[in-house]
PDBQT receptor file of N, H, CA, C and O in Angstrom, charges set to zero:
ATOM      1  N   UNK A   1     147.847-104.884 -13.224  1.00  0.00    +0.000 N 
ATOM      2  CA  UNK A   1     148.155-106.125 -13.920  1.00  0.00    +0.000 C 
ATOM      3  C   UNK A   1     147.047-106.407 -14.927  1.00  0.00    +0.000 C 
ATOM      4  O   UNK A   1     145.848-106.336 -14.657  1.00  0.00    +0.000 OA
ATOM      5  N   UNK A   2     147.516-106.707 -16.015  1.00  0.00    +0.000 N 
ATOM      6  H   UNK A   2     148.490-106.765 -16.235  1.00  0.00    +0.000 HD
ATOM      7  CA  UNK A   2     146.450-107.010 -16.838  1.00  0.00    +0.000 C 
ATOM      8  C   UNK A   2     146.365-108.543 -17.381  1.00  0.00    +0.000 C 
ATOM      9  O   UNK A   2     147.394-109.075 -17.798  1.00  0.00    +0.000 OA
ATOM     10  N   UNK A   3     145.432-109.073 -17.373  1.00  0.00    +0.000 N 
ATOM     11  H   UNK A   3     144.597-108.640 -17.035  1.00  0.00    +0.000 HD
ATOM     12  CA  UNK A   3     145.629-110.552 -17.645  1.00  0.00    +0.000 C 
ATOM     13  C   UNK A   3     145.368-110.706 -19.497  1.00  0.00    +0.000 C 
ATOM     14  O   UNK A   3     145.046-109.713 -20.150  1.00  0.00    +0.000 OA
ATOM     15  N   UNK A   4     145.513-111.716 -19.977  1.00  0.00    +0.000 N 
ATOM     16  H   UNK A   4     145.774-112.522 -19.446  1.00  0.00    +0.000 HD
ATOM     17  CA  UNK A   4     145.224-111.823 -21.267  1.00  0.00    +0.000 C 
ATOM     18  C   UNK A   4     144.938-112.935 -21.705  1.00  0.00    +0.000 C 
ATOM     19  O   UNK A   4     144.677-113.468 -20.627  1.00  0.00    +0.000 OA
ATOM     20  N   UNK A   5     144.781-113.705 -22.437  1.00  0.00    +0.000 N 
ATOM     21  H   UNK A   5     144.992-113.272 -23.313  1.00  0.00    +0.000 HD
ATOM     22  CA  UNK A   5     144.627-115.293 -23.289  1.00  0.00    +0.000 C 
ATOM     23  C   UNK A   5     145.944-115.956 -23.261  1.00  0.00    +0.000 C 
ATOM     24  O   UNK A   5     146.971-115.705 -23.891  1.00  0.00    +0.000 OA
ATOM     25  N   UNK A   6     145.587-117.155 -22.099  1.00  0.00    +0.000 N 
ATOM     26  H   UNK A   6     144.753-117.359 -21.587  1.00  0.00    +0.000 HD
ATOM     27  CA  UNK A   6     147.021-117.825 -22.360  1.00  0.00    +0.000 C 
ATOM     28  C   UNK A   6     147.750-117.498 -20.889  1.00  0.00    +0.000 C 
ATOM     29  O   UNK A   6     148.763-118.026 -20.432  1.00  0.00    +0.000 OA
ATOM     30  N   UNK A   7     147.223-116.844 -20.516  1.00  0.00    +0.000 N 
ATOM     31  H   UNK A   7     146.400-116.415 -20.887  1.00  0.00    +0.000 HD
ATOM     32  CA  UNK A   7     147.955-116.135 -18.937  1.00  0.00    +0.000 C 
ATOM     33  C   UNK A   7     147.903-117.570 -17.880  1.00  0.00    +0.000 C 
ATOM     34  O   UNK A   7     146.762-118.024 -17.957  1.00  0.00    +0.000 OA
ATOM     35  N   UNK A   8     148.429-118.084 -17.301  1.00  0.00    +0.000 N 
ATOM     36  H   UNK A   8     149.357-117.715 -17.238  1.00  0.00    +0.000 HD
ATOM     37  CA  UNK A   8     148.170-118.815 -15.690  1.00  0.00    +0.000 C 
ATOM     38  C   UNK A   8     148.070-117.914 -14.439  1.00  0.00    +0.000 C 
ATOM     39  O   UNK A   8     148.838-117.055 -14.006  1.00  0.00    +0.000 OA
ATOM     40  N   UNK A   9     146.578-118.496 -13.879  1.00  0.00    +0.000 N 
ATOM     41  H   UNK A   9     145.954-119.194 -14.231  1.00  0.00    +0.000 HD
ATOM     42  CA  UNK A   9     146.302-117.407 -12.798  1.00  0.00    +0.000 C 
ATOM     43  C   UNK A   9     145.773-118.462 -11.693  1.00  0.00    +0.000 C 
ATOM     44  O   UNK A   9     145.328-119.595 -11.879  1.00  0.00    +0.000 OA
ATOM     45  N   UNK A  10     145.937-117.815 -10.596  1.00  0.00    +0.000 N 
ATOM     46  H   UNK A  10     146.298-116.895 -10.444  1.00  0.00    +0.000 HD
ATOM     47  CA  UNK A  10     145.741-118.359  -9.205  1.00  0.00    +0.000 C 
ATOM     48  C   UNK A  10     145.007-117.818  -8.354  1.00  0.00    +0.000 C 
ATOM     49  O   UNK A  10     145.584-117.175  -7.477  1.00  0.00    +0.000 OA
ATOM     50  N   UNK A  11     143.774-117.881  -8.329  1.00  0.00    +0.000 N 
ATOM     51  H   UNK A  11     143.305-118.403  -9.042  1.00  0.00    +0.000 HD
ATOM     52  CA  UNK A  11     142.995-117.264  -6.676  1.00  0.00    +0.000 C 
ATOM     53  C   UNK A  11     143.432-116.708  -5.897  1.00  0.00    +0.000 C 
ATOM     54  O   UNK A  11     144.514-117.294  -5.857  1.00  0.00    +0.000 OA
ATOM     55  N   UNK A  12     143.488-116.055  -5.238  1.00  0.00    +0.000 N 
ATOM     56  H   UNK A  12     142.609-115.578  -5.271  1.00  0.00    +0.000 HD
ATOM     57  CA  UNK A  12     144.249-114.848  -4.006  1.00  0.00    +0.000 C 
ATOM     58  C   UNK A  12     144.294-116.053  -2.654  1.00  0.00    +0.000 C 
ATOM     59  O   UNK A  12     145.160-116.300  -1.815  1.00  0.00    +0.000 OA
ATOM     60  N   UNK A  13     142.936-116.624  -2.914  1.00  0.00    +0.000 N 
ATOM     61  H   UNK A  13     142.233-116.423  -3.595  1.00  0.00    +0.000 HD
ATOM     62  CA  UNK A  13     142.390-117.581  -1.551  1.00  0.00    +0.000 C 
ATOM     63  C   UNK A  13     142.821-118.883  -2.158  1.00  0.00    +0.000 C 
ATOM     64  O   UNK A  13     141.881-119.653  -2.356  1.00  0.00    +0.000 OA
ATOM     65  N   UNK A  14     143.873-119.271  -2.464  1.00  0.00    +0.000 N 
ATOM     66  H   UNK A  14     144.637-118.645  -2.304  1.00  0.00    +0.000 HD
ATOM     67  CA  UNK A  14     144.326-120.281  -3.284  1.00  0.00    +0.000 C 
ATOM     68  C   UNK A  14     143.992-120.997  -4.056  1.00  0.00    +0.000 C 
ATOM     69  O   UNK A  14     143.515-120.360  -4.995  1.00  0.00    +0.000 OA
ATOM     70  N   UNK A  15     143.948-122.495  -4.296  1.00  0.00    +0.000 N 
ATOM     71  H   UNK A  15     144.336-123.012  -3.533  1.00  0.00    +0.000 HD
ATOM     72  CA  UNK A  15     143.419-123.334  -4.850  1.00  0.00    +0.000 C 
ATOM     73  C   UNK A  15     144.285-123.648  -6.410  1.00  0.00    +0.000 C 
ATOM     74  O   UNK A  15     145.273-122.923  -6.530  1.00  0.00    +0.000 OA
ATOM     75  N   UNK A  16     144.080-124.463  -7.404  1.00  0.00    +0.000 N 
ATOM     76  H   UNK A  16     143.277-125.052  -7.306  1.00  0.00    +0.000 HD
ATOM     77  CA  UNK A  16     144.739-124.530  -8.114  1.00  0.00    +0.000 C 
ATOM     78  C   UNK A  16     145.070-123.612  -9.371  1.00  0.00    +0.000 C 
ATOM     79  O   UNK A  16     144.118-122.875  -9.627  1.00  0.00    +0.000 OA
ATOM     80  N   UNK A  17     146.336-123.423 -10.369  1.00  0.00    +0.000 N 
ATOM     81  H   UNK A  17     147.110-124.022 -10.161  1.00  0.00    +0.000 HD
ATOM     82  CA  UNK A  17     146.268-122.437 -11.047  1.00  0.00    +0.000 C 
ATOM     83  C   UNK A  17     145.297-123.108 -12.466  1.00  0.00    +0.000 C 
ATOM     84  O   UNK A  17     145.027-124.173 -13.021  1.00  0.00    +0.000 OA
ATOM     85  N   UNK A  18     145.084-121.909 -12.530  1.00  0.00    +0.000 N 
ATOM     86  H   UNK A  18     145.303-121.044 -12.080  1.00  0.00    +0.000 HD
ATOM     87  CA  UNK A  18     144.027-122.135 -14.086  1.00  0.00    +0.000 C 
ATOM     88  C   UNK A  18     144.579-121.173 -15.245  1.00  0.00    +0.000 C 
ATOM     89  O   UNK A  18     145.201-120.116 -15.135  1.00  0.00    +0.000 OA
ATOM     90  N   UNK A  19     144.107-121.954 -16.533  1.00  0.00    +0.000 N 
ATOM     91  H   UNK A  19     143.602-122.813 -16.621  1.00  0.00    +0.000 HD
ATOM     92  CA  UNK A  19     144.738-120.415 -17.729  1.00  0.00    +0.000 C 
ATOM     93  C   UNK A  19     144.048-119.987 -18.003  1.00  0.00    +0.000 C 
ATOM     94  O   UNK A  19     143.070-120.721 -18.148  1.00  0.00    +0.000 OA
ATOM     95  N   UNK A  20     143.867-118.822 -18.266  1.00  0.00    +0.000 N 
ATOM     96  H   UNK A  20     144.661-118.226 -18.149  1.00  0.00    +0.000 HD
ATOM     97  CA  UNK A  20     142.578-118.059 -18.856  1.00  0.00    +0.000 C 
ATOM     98  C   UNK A  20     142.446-118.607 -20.735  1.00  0.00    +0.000 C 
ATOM     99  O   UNK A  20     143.369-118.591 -21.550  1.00  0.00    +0.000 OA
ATOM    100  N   UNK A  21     141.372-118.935 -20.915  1.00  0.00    +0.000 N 
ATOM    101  H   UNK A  21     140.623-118.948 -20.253  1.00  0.00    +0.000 HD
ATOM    102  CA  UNK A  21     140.824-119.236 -22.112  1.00  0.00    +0.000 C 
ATOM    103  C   UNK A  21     140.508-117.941 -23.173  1.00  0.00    +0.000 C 
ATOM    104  O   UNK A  21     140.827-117.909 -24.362  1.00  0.00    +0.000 OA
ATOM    105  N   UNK A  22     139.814-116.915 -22.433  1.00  0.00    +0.000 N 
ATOM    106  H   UNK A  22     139.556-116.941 -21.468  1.00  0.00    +0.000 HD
ATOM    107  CA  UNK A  22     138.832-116.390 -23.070  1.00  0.00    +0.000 C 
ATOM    108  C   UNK A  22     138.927-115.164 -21.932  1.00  0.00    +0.000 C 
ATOM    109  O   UNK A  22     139.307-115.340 -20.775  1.00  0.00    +0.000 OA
ATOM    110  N   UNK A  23     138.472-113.797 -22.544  1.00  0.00    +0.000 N 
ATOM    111  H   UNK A  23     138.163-113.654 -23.484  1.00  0.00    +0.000 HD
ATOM    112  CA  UNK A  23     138.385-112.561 -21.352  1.00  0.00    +0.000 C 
ATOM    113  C   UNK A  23     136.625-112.455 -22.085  1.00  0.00    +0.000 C 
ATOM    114  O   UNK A  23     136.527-112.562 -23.307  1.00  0.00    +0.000 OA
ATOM    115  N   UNK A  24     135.197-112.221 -21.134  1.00  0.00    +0.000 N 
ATOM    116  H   UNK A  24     135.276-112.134 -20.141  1.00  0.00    +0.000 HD
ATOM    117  CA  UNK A  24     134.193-111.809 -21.310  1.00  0.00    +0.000 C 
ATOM    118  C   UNK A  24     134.324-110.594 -21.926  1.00  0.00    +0.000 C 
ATOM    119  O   UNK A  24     135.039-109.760 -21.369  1.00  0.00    +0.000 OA
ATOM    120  N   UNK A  25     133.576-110.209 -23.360  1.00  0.00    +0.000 N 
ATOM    121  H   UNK A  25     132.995-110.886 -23.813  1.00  0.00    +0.000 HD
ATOM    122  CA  UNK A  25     133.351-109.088 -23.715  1.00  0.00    +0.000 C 
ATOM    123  C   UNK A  25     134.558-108.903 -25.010  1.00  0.00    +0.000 C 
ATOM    124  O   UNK A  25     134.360-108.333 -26.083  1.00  0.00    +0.000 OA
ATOM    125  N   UNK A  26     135.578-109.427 -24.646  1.00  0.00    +0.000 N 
ATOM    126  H   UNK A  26     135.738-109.890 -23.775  1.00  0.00    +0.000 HD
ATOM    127  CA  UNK A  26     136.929-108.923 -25.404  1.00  0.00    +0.000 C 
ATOM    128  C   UNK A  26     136.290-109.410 -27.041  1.00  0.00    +0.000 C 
ATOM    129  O   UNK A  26     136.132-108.545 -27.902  1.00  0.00    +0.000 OA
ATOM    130  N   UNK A  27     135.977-110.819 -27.303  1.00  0.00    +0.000 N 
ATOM    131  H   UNK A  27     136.106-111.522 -26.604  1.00  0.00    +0.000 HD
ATOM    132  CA  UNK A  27     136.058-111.123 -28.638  1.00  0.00    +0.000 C 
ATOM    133  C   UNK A  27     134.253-110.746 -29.410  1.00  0.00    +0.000 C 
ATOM    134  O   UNK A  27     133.205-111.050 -28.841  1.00  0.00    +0.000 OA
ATOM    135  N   UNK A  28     134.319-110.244 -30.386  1.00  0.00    +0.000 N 
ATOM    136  H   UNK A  28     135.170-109.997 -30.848  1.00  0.00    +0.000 HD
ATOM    137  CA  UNK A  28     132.747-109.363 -30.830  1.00  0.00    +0.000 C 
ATOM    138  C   UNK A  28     132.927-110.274 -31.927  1.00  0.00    +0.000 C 
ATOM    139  O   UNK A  28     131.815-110.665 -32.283  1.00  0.00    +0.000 OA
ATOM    140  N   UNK A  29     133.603-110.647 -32.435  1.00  0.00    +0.000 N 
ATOM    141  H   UNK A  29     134.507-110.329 -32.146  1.00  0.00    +0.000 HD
ATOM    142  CA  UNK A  29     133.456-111.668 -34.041  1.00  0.00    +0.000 C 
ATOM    143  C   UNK A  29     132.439-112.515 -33.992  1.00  0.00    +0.000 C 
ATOM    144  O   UNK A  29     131.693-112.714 -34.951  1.00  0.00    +0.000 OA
ATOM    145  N   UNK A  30     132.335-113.072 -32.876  1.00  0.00    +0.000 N 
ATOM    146  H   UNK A  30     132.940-112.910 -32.098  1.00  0.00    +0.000 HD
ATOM    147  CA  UNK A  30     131.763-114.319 -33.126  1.00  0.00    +0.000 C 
ATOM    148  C   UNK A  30     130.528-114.412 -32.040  1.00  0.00    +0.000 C 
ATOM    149  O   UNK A  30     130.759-114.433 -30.831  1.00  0.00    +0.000 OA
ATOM    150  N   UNK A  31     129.126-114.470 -32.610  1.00  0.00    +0.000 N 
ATOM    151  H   UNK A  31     128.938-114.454 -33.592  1.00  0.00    +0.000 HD
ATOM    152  CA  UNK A  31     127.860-113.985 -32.348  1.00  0.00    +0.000 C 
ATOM    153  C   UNK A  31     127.603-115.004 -31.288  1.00  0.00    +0.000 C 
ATOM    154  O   UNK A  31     126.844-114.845 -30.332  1.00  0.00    +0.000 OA
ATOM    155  N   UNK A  32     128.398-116.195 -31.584  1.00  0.00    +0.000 N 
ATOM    156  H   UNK A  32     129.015-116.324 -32.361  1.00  0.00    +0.000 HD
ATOM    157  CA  UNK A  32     127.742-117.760 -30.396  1.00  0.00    +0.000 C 
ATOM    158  C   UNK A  32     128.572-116.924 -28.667  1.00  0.00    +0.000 C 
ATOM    159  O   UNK A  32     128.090-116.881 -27.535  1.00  0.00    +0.000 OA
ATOM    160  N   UNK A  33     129.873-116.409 -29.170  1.00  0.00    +0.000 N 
ATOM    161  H   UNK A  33     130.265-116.444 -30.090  1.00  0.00    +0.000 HD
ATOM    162  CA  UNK A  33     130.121-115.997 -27.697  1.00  0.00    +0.000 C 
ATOM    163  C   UNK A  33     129.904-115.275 -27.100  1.00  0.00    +0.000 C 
ATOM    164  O   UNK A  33     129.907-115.371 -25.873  1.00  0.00    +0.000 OA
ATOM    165  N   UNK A  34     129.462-113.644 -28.144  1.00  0.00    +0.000 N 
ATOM    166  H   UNK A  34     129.460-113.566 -29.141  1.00  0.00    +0.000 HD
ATOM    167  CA  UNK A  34     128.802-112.779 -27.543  1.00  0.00    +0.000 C 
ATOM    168  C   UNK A  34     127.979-112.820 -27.048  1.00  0.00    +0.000 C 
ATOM    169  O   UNK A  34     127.812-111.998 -26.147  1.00  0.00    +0.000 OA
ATOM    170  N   UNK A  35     126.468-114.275 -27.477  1.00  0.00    +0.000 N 
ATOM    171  H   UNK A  35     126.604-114.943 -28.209  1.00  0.00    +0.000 HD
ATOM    172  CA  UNK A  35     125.558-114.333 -27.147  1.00  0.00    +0.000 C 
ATOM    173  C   UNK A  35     125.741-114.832 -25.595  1.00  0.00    +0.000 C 
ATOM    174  O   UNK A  35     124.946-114.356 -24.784  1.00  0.00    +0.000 OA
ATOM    175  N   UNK A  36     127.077-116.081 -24.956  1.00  0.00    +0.000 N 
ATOM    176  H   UNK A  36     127.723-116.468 -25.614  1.00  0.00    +0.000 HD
ATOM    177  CA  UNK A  36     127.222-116.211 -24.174  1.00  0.00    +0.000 C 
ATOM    178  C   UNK A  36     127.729-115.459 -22.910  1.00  0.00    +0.000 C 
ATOM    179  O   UNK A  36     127.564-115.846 -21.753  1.00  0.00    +0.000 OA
ATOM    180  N   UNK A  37     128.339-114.380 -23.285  1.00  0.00    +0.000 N 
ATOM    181  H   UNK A  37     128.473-114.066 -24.225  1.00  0.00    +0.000 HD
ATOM    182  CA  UNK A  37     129.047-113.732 -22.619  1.00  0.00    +0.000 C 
ATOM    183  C   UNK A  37     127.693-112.505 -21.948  1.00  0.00    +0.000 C 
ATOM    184  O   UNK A  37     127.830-111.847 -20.917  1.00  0.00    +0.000 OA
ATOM    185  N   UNK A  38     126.706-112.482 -22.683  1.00  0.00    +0.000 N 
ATOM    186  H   UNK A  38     126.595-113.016 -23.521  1.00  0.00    +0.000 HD
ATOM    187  CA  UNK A  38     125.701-111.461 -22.427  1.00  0.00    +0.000 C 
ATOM    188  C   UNK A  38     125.023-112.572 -21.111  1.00  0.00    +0.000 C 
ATOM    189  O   UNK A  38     124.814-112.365 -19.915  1.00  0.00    +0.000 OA
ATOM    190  N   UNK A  39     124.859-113.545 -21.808  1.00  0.00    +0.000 N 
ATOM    191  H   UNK A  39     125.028-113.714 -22.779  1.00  0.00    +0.000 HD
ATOM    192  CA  UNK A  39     124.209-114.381 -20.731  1.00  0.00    +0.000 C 
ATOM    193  C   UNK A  39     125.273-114.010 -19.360  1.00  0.00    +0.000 C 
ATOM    194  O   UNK A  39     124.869-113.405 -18.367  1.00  0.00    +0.000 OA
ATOM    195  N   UNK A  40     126.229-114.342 -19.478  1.00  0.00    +0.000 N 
ATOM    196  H   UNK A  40     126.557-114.834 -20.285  1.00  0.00    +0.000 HD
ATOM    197  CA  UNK A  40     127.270-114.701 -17.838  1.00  0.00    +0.000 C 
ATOM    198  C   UNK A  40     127.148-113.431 -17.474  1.00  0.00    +0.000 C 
ATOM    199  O   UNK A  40     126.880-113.176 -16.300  1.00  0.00    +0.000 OA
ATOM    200  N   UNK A  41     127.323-112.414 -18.412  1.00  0.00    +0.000 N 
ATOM    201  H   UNK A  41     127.540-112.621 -19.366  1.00  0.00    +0.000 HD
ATOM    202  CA  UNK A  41     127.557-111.097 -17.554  1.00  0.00    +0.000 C 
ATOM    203  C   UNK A  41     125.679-110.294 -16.783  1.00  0.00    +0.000 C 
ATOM    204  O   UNK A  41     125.557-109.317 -16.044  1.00  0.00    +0.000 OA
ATOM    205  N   UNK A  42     124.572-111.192 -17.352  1.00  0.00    +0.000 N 
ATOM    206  H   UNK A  42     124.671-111.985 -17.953  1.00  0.00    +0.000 HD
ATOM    207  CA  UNK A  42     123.661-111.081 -16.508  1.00  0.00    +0.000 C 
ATOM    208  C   UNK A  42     123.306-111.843 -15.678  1.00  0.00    +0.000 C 
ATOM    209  O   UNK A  42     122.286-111.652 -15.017  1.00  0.00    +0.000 OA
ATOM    210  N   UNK A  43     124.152-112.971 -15.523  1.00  0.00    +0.000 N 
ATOM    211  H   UNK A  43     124.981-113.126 -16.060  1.00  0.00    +0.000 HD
ATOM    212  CA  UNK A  43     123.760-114.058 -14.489  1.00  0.00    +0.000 C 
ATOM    213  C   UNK A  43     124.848-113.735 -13.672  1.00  0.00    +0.000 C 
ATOM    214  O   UNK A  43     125.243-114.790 -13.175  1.00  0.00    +0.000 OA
ATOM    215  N   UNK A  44     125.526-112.789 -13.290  1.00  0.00    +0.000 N 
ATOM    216  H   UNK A  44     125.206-111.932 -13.694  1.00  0.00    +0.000 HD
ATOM    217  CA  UNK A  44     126.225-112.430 -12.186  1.00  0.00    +0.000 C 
ATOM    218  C   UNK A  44     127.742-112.796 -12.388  1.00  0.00    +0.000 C 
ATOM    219  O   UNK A  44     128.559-112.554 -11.499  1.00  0.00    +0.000 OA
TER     220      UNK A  44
């Protein structure tokens, strides 16, 4: 399954559904998110 922008997704362990905004890594255009996305993907 592949998820994408715009998808509604649900926890396995339930809780409420959420849409995905944004996939980490996917968008390189724009330097403010890459810069964020470097951050999340080293903060675990």
């Amino acid at each position: 399954m592949e998820i994408k922008k715009g998808d509604v997704v649900k926890l396995k362990s339930g809780g409420p559904e959420m849409t995905v905004l944004r996939i980490i890594g996917f968008d390189k255009s724009n330097a403010r998110t890459s810069m964020a996305d470097k951050i999340i993907t080293s903060a675990g």
